[in-house]
C-alpha positions, 0 to 999 in steps of 0.5 A: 640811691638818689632817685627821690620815689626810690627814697619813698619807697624804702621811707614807706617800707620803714615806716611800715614797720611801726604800723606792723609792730603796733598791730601784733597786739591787737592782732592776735589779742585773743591768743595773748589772753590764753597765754598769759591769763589776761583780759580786755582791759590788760590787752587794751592797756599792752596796745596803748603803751606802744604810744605811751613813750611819744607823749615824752619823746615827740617834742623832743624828737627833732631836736634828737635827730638833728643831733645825730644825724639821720640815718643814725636816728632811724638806725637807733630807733629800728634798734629799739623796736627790734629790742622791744619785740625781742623782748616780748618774744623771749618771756612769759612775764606780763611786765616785762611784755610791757617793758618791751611794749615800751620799749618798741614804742619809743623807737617807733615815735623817733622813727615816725617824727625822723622818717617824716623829716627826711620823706620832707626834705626830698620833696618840699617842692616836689610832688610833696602832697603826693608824696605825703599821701603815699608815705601816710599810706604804709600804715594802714598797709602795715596795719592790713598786712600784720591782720593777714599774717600774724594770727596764722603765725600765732595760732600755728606757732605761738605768741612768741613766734608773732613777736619775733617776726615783728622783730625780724621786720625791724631788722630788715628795715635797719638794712634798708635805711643803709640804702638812703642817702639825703637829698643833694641840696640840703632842704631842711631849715631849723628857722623854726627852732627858736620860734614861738606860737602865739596865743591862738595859733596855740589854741588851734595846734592843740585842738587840730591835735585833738582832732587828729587824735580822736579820730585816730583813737575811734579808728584804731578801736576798729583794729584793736578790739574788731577783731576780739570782738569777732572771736566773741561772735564765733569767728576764728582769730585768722577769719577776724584778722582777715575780715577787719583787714579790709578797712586797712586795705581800702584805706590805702584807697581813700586816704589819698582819695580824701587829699584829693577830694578835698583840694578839688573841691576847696571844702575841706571841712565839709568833706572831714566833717561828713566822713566823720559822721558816717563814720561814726554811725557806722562804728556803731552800727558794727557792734548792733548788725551781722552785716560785718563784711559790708560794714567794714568795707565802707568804713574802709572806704569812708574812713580814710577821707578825712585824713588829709585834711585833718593833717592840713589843719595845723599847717594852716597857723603854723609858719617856718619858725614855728613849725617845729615846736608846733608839730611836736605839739600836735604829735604830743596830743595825737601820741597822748590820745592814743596812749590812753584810748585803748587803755580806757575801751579795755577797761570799759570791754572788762566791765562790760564783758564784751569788745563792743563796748570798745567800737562804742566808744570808738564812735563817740570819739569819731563823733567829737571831732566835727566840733572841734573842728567848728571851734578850730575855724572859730580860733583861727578866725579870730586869730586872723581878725585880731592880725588884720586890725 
C-alpha cells in the first residue's frame, strides 16, 4: 500500500491495539478481584505494570528500531503483547498474571515509540498535525471499544476469555502491518543521534514530561478505578464499562477539537490550562455527585483539550539533533508516571476502602499541571534570554 491515509489507517488500527490491551485490566477489575481474591491496591499495581517496561526500554526504543528495521520492529513487538495476553489467559497464578502484564508492556512501548516513527515518516510535511491528531485518537477509541466489549465477554465467559481476545486483537495487527510499506522517499534523518540537550532545554523535556504524565495519570484514573467505582454505587460491570466508555468516545472528539483551538487562537496555555482546571474540578466532583452520566460527558468533552498542546510543549526546545534522545526523555517520564500512579490510587483505594479516593487523586494530578506549565514558560524563557545575549 502506498497511499499515505491508507498508512494511517492501518497505523491506527495497530496502535489501537495497545490501548485495548492496556484497558482489559481496569475493565473488567471487579471480575479479576473475584477470580483471583485480590483488592484495589493489587489491581491498581496489575494496570500499572503494563508501563513498568517503558521507563527502561523508551529511550532505547528508536535505537531498536533502527536496527531492525520497522516492520520487524513492530512484528516483534505485537509478538510480545500477543505472548503477554496469552500468558495471562492461560493461568490462574497472580505472578504470573504480572509476568504477563510485563511482558504486553514491553511490546507495547517499542510499538508505541515504532509506530509514531513510521506515522512520521509518511507525513513530515504532509498534513502531518492532522495526521498526528488522528493517529492520537486510536487510544481513546481503543480504550472506549475495550469498555464496550470486554466486561460482556468476562461476565459471560471469564477473565481468561478477555484476555484471549486482546490477544486475538494483537495477532490481527501482526497482519495488518505485512500490509505497510515505507514512504518512497526516505524521511527519517538520525541527525539527532548524536546530539546533546543543553541545560535548560533539559529542564523543560522534563517537565513537559511531567506534564504530560500527570495529566495522563489523572486521566487514566477515569478508567482504571471509574468503572470500580460504579460497581461499588450499585452499577453492573457492563453498565459501568459502557457509562465511562463515554469520555473515551468524546475524546476522540475533543482531542483534535483541542489542536485546533489552540492553533486558531495562538493561546495554548490558556487553552491547556483552563481545561485543566475543569477537568480537575470535575474529577472531583465525580466521586461526591449522582449526576454520573452528565459528569462523564463533559470530561469527555473537555478532557481531550489540552492534549495537543501538552504534546507540542517539548517540540518547542528540541531541534533535529536533539530530537531523539529528547523524546525518549519525555516518554521515560510520561511511562514513569504511568507506571507508579495507578500503583499508588490502588493503595490508596485499599486504605480507604472505596475507588474514590483514586478519581481524588486523579484531580490532584490534573490540578498540578497548570503549575508546571508556568514553570515550563519560565525555563524556556530564560533559555531564550540566555541564547540572545
Amino acid at each position: 500500500m502506498r497511499n499515505r491515509w491508507g498508512i494511517l489507517a492501518i497505523l491506527f488500527v495497530v496502535r489501537l491495539t495497545i490501548a485495548f490491551q492496556f484497558q482489559s485490566v481496569a475493565a473488567v477489575a471487579p471480575l479479576l478481584q473475584q477470580t483471583f481474591g485480590v483488592g484495589l491496591a493489587d489491581i491498581g499495581i496489575l494496570i500499572g505494570l503494563y508501563f513498568t517496561p517503558g521507563v527502561v526500554l523508551a529511550l532505547p526504543g528508536g535505537a531498536i528500531g533502527r536496527r531492525l528495521g520497522d516492520k520487524s520492529t513492530t512484528i516483534a513487538a505485537l509478538l510480545l503483547m500477543t505472548a503477554g495476553s496469552l500468558v495471562m489467559a492461560a493461568t490462574d497464578i497472580w505472578g504470573l498474571q504480572m509476568a504477563g502484564r510485563l511482558v504486553s508492556g514491553a511490546g507495547g512501548v517499542l510499538l508505541t515509540v515504532q509506530l509514531t516513527k513510521m506515522g512520521a515518516d509518511w507525513f513530515t510535511g504532509k498534513e502531518i498535525a492532522t495526521a498526528m491528531a488522528i493517529f492520537v485518537n486510536s487510544w481513546p477509541a481503543g480504550v472506549a471499544i475495550s469498555l464496550l466489549v470486554l466486561p460482556a465477554i468476562g461476565t459471560a465467559y471469564g477473565a481468561g476469555a478477555v484476555f484471549l481476545t486482546t490477544g486475538a486483537l494483537s495477532a490481527i495487527g501482526i497482519v495488518l502491518i505485512m500490509f505497510y510499506r515505507p514512504p518512497p522517499v526516505a524521511t527519517a534523518s538520525t541527525a539527532g543521534s548524536g546530539g546533546r540537550l543543553d541545560l535548560p532545554a533539559l529542564l523543560a523535556v522534563i517537565v513537559a514530561g511531567a506534564i504530560w504524565g500527570l495529566y495522563n495519570v489523572g486521566f487514566a484514573m477515569i478508567f482504571s478505578f471509574g468503572p470500580s467505582l460504579l460497581v461499588e454505587r450499585g452499577w453492573s460491570i457492563a453498565a459501568a464499562g459502557s457509562a465511562i466508555s463515554l469520555v473515551m468516545w468524546l475524546s476522540v472528539i475533543s482531542v483534535p477539537s483541542g489542536g485546533l483551538l489552540a492553533d486558531r487562537t495562538k493561546h495554548p496555555f490558556v487553552v491547556a490550562i483552563a481545561a485543566s482546571l475543569v477537568v480537575a474540578g470535575l474529577l472531583a466532583w465525580l466521586t461526591r455527585s449522582d449526576a454520573v452520566v452528565a459528569i462523564l460527558v463533559l470530561v469527555g468533552l473537555i478532557g481531550g483539550l489540552p492534549a495537543g498542546p501538552i504534546m507540542s510543549l517539548a517540540a518547542r526546545v528540541l531541534g533535529p539533533e536533539t530530537r531523539a534522545i529528547g523524546m525518549g526523555v519525555f516518554y521515560t517520564l510520561f511511562y514513569a508516571a504511568m507506571m507508579l500512579g495507578p500503583a499508588v490510587a490502588g493503595r490508596l483505594a485499599k486504605s480507604a476502602e472505596t475507588a474514590a479516593v483514586a478519581l481524588d487523586l486523579g484531580a490532584l494530578t490534573v490540578l498540578a499541571c497548570p503549575p508546571l506549565m508556568w514553570l515550563f514558560e519560565r525555563i524556556v524563557s530564560v533559555r531564550y534570554r540566555r541564547a540572545q545575549s
